[in-house]
N, CA and C of each residue as an Amber inpcrd file, in Angstrom:
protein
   498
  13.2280000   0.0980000  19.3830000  13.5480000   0.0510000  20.7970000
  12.9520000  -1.2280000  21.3850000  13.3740000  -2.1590000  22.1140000
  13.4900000  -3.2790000  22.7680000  12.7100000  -3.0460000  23.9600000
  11.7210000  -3.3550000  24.4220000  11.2030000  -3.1410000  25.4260000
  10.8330000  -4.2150000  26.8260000  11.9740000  -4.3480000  27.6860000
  11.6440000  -5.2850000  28.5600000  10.5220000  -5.5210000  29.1340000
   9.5540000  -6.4910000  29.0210000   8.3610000  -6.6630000  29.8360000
   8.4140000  -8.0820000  30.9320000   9.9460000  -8.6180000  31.2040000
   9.9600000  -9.7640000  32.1630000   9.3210000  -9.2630000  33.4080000
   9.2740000  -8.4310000  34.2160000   8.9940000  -7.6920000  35.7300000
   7.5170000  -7.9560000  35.2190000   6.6890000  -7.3980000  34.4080000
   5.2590000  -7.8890000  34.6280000   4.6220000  -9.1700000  33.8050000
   5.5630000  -9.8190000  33.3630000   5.1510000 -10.9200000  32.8540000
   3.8540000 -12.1550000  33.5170000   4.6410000 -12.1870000  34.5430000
   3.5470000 -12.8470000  35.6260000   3.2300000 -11.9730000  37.0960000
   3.0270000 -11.2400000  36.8410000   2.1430000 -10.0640000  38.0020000
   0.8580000  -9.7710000  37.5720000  -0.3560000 -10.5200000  37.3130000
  -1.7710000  -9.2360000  37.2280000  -2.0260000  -8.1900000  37.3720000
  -2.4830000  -7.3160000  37.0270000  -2.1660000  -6.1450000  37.3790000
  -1.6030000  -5.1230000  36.8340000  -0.3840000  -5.8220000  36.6740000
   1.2680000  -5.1080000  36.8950000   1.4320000  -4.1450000  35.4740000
   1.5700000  -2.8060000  35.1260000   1.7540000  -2.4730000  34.1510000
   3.2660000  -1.1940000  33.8010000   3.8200000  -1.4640000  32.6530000
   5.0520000  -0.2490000  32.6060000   4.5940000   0.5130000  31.4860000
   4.8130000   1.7390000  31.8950000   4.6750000   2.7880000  30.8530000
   6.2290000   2.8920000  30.0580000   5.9000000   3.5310000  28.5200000
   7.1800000   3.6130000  27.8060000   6.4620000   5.0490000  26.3950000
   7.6620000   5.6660000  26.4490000   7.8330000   6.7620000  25.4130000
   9.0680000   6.9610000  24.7780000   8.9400000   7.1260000  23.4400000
  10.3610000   7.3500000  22.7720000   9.9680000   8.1040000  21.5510000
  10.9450000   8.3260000  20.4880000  10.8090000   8.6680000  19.1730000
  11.5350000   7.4900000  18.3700000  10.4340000   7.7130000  17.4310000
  10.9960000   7.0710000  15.9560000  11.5140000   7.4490000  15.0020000
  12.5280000   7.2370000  14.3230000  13.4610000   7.8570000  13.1950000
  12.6410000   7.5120000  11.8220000  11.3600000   7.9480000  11.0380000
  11.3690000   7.2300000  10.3510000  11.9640000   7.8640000   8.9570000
  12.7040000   8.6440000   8.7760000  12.6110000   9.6880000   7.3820000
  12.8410000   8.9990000   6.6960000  13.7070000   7.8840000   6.6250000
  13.6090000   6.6480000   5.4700000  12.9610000   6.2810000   4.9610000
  11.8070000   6.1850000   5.8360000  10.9160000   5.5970000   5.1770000
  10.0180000   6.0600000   4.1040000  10.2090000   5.1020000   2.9710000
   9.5740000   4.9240000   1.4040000   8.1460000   4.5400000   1.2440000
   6.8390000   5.4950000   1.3230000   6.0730000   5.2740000   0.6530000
   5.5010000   5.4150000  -0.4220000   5.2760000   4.8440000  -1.3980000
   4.9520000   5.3190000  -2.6940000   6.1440000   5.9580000  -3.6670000
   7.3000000   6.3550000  -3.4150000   8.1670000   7.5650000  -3.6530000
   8.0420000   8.6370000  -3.0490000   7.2220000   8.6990000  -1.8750000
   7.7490000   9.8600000  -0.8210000   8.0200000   9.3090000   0.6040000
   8.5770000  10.5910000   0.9510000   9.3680000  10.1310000   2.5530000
   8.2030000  11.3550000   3.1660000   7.0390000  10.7240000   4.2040000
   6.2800000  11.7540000   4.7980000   6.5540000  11.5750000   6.3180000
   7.4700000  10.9030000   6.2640000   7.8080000  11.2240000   8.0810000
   9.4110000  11.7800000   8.3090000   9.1940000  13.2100000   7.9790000
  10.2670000  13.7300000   7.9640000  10.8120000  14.2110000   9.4330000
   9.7060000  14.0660000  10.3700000   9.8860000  14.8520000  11.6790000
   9.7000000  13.4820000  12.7270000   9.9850000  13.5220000  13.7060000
   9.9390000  12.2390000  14.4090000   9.0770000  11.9940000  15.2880000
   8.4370000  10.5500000  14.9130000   7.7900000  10.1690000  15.9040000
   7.2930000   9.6860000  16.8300000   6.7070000  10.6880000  17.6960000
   6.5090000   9.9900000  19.2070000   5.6290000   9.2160000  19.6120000
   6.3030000   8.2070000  20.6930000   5.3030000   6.9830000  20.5650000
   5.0650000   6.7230000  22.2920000   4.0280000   6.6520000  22.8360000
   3.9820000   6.4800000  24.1730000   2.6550000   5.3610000  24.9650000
   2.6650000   5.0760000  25.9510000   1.4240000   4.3820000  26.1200000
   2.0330000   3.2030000  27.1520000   0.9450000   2.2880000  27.8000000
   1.6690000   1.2570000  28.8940000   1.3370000   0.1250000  28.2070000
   2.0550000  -0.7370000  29.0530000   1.8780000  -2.6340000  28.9270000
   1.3250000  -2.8640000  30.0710000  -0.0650000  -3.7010000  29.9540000
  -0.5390000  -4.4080000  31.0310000  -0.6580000  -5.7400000  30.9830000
  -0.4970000  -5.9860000  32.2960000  -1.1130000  -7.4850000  32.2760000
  -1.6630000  -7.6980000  33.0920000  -2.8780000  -8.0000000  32.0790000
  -4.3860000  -8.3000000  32.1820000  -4.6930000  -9.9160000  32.5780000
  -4.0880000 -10.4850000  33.2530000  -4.1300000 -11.9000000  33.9850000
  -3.5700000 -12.7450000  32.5770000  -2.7470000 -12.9430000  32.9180000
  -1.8420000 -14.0870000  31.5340000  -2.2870000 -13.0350000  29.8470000
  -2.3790000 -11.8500000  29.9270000  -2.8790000 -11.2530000  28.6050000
  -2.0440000  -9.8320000  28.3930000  -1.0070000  -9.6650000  28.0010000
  -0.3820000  -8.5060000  28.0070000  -1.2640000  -7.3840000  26.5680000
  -1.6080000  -6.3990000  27.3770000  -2.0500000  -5.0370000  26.6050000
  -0.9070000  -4.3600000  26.0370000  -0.4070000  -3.9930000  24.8090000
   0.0200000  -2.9280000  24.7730000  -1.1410000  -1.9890000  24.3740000
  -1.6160000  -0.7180000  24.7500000  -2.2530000   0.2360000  24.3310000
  -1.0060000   1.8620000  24.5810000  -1.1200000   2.6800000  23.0860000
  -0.2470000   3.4980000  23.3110000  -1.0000000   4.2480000  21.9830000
   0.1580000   5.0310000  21.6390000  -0.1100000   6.0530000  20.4060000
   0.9440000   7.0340000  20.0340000   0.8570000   6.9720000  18.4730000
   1.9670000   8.0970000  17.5760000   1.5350000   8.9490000  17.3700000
   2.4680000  10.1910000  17.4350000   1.9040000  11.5240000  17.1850000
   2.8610000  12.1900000  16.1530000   2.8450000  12.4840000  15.3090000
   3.9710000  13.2810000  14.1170000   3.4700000  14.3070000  13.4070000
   3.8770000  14.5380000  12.9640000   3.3330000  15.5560000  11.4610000
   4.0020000  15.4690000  10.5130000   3.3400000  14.5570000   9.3440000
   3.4230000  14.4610000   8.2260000   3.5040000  15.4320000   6.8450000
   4.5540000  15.1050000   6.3030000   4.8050000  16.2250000   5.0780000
   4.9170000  15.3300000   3.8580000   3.4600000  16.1420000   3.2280000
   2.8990000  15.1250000   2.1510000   2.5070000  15.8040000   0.8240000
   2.3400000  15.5560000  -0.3730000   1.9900000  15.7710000  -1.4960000
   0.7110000  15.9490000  -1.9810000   0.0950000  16.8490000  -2.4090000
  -1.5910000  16.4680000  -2.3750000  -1.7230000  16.0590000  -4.0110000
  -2.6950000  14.6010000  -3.9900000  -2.3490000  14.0030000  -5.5110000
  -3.3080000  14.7400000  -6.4820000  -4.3330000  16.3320000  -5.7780000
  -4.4350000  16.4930000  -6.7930000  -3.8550000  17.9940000  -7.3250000
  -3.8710000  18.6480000  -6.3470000  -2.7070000  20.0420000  -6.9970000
  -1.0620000  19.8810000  -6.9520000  -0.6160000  19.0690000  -6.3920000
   0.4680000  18.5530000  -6.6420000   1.5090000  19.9820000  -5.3260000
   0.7360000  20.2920000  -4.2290000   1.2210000  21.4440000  -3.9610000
   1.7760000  20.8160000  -2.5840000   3.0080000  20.7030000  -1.8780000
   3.3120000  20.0560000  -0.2680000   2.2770000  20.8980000   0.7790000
   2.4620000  19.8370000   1.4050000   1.5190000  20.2780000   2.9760000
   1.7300000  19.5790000   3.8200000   1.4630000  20.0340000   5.4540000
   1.7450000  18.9380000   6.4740000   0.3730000  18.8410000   6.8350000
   0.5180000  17.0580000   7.3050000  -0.8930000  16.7120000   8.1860000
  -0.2190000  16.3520000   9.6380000  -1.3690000  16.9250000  10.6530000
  -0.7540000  16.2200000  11.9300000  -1.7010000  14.7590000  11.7910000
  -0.8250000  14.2360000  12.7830000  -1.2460000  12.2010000  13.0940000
  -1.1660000  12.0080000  14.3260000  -2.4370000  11.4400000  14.6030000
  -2.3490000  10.9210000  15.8110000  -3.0170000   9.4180000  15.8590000
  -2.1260000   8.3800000  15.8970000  -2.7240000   7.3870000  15.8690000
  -2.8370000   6.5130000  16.8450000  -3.8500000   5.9010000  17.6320000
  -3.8730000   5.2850000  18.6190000  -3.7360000   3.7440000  18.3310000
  -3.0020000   2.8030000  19.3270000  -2.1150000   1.2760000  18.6500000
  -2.8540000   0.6270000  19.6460000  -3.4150000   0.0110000  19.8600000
  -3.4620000  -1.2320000  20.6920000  -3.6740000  -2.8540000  20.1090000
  -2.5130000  -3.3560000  20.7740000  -2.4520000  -4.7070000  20.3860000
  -1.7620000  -5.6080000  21.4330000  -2.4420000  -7.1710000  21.4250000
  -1.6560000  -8.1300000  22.4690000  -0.8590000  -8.8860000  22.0500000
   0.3870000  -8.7460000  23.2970000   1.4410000  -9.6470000  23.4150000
   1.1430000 -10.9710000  23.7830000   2.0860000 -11.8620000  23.5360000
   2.1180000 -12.9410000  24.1750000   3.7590000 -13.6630000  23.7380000
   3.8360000 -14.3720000  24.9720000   5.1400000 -15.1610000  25.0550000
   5.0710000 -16.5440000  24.0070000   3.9810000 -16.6670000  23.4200000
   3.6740000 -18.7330000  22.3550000   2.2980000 -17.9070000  21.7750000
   2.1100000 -18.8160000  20.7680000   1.0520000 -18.6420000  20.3930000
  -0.0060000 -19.9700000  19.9790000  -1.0130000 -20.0640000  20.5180000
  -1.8650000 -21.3880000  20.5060000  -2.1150000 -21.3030000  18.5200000
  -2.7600000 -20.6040000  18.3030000  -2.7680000 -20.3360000  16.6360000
  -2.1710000 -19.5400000  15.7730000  -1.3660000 -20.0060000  15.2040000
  -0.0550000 -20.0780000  14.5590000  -0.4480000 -19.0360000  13.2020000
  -1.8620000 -18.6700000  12.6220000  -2.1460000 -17.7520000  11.8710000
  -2.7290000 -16.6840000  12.2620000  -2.8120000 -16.1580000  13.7180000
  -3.3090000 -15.0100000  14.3040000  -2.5400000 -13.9890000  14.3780000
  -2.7670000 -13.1400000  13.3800000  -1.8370000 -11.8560000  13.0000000
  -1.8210000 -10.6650000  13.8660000  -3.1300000 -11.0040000  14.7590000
  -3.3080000  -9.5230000  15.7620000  -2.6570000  -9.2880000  17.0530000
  -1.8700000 -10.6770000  17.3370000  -1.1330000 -11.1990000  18.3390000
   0.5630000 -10.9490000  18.3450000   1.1330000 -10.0640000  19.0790000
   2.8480000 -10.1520000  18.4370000   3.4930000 -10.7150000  19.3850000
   4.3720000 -11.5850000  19.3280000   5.2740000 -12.0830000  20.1520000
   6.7540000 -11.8470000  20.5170000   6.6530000 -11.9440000  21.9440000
   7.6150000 -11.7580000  22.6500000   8.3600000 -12.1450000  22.1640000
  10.1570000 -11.6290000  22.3540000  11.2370000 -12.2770000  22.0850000
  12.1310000 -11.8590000  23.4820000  12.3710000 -13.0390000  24.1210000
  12.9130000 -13.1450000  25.5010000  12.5090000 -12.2730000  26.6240000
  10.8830000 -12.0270000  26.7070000  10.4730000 -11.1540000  27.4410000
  10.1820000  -9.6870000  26.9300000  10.8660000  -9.9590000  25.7840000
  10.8130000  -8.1460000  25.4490000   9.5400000  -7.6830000  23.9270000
   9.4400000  -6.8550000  23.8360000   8.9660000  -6.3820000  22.5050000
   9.6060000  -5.5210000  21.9820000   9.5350000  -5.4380000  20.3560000
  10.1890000  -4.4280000  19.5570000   9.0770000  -3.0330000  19.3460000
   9.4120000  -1.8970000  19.9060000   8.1420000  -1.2940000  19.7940000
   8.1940000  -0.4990000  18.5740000   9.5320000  -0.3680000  18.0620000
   9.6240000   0.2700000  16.8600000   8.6190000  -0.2140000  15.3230000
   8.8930000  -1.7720000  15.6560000   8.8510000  -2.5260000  14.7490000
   6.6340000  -2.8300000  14.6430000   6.9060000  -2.3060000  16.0030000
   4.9250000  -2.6870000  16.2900000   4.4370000  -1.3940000  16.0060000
   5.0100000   0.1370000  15.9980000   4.5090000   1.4850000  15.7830000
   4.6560000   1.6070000  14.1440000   5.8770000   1.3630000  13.3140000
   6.2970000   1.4460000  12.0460000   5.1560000   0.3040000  11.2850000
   4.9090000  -0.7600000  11.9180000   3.8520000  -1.3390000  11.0920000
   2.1160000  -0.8960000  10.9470000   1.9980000  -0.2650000  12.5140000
   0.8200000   0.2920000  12.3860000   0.4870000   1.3490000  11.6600000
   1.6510000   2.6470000  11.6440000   2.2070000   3.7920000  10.7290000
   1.6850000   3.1380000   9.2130000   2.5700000   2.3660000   8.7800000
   2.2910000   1.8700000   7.5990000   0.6060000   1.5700000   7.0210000
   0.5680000   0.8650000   7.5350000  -0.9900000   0.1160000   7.7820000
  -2.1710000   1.5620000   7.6640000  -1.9270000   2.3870000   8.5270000
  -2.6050000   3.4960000   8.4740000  -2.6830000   4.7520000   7.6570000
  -1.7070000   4.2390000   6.8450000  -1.6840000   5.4690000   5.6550000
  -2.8860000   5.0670000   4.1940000  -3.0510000   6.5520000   3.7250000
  -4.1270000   6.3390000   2.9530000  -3.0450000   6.7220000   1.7480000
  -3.7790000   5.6910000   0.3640000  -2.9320000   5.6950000  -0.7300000
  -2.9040000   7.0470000  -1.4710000  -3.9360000   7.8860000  -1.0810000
  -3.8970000   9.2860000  -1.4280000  -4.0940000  10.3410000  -0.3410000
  -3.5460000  11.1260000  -0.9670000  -3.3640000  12.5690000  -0.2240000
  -3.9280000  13.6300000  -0.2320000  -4.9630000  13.9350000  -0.0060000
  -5.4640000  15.9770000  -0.5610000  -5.3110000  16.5470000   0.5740000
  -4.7020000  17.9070000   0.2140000  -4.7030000  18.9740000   1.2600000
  -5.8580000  19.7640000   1.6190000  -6.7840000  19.7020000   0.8470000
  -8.2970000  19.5740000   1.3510000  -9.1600000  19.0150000   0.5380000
 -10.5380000  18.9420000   1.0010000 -11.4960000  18.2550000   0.8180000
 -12.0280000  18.9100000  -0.6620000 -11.8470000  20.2370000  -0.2360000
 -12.3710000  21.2080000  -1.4440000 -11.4700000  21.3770000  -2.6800000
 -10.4790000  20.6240000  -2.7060000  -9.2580000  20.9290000  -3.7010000
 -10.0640000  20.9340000  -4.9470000  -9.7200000  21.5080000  -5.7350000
 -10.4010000  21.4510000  -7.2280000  -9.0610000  20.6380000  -8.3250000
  -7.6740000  20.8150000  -7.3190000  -6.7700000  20.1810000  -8.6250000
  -6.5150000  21.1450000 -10.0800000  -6.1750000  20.0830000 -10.5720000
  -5.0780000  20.8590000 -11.7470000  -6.1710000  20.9340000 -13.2180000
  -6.2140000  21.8370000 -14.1210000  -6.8700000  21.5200000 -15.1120000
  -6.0960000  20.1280000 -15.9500000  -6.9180000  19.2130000 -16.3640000
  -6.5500000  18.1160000 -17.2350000  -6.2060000  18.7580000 -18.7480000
  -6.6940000  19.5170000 -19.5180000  -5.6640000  19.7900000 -20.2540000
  -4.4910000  21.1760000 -20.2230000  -4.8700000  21.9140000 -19.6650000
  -3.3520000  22.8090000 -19.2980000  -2.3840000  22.8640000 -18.1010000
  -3.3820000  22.5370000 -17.3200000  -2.3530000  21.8230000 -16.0510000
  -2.3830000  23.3910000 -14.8840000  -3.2000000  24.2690000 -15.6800000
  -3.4880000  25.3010000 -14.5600000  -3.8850000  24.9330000 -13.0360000
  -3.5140000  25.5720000 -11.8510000  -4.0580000  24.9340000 -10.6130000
  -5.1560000  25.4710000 -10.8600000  -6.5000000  24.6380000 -10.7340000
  -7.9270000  25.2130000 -10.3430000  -8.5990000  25.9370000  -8.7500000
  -7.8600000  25.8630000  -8.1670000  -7.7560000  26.1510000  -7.1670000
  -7.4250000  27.6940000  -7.3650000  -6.9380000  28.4370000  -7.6110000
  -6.4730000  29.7980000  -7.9840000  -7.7320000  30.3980000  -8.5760000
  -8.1680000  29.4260000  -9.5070000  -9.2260000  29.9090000 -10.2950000
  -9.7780000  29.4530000 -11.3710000 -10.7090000  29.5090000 -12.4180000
 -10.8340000  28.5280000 -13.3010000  -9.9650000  29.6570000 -14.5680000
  -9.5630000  27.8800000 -15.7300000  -8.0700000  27.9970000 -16.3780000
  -9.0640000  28.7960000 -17.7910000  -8.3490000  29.0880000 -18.5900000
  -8.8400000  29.6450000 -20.1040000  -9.0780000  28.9310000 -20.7760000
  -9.2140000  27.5080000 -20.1990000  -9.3870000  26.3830000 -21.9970000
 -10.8140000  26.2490000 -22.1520000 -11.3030000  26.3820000 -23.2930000
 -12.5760000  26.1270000 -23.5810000 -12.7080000  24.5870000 -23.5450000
 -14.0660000  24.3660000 -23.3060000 -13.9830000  22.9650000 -23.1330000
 -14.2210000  21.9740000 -24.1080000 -13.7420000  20.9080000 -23.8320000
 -13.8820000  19.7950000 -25.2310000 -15.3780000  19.1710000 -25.0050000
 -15.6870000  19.0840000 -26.5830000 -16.9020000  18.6020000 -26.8260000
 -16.7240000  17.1210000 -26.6180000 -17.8690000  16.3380000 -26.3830000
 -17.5720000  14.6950000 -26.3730000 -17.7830000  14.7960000 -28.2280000
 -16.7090000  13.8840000 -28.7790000 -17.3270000  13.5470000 -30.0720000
 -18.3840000  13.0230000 -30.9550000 -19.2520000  12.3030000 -29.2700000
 -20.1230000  11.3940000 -29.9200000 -21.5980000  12.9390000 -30.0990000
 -21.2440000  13.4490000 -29.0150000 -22.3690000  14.8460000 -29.0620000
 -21.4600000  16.0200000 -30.1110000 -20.9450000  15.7810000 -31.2700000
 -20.3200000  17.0010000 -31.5220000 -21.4240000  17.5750000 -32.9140000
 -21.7930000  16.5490000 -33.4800000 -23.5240000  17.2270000 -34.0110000
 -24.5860000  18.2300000 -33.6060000 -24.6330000  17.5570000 -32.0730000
 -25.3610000  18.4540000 -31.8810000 -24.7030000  20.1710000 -31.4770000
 -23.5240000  19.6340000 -30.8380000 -23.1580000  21.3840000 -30.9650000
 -23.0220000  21.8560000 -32.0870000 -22.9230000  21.2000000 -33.5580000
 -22.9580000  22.1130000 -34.6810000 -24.2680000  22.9260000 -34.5220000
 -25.0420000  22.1580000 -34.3830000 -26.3100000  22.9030000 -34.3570000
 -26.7860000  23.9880000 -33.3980000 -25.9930000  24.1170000 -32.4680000
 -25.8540000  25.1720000 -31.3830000 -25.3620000  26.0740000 -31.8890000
 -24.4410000  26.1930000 -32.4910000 -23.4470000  26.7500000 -33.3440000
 -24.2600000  27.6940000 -34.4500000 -24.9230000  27.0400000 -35.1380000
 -26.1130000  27.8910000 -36.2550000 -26.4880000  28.4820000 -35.5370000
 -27.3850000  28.6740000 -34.2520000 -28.3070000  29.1640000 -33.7120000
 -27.8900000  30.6780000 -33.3770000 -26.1630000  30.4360000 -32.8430000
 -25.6190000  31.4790000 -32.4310000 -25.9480000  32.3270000 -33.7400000
């Protein structure tokens, strides 16, 4: 969405509020699509004497994979954006700065990058997950699996000798 900001361009002061949704279900992270539901994006533009504010924030709920039981879940998101506009830019490698195009901003394009930016490369549906057993693939989470456990080879001497004792 295109967001006209000519009316407060040169007013101090002067600020417009804006809310919409974002379509993102397309969107590909990793091989999943976790923005299946849409999200809303709201917040004003100020200008702060020749310094345009955007400050705003996304709100969705995410439907995600947990990487270690492998079981779906939703997270809610709430992410708060603030970043400044400007019409030129004096330094030409300042990434925190987005620029105007004929007065306007793309807000899609400034929420979908922060979205991005803010995702973590992994997922657990909780903190406490225990995950899958590594060799049978039982969820541990349910409970612990039937495999007896593997000896390290370099200690497998000494469990012989555990072994006699029995």
């Amino acid at each position: 969405m295109r967001f006209n900001l000519k009316e407060i361009l040169h007013v101090p002061g002067a600020s417009l509020p804006f809310e919409s949704q974002l379509d993102l279900s397309d969107l590909d992270f990793y091989g999943e699509r976790p923005f299946a539901h849409p999200v809303v994006i709201h917040g004003t533009v100020r200008n702060m004497a020749d310094a345009l504010l955007l400050k705003g924030s996304a709100d969705t709920t995410m439907e995600l994979v947990c990487d270690r039981c492998l079981k779906p879940f939703q997270q809610e998101l709430h992410l708060p954006v603030s970043t400044l506009l400007a019409e030129t830019l004096e330094d030409e490698e300042n990434d925190e700065i987005v620029l105007l195009e004929d007065g306007a901003v793309d807000l899609d394009e400034v929420f979908t990058t922060a979205l991005v930016l803010s995702m973590d490369s992994k997922h657990v549906c909780s903190e406490d997950c225990k995950g899958l057993c590594a060799t049978c693939g039982a969820d541990l989470n349910q409970g612990p699996c039937g495999c007896r456990k593997e000896i390290d080879p370099r200690l497998a001497a000494l469990a012989q000798l555990l072994d006699k004792d029995e």
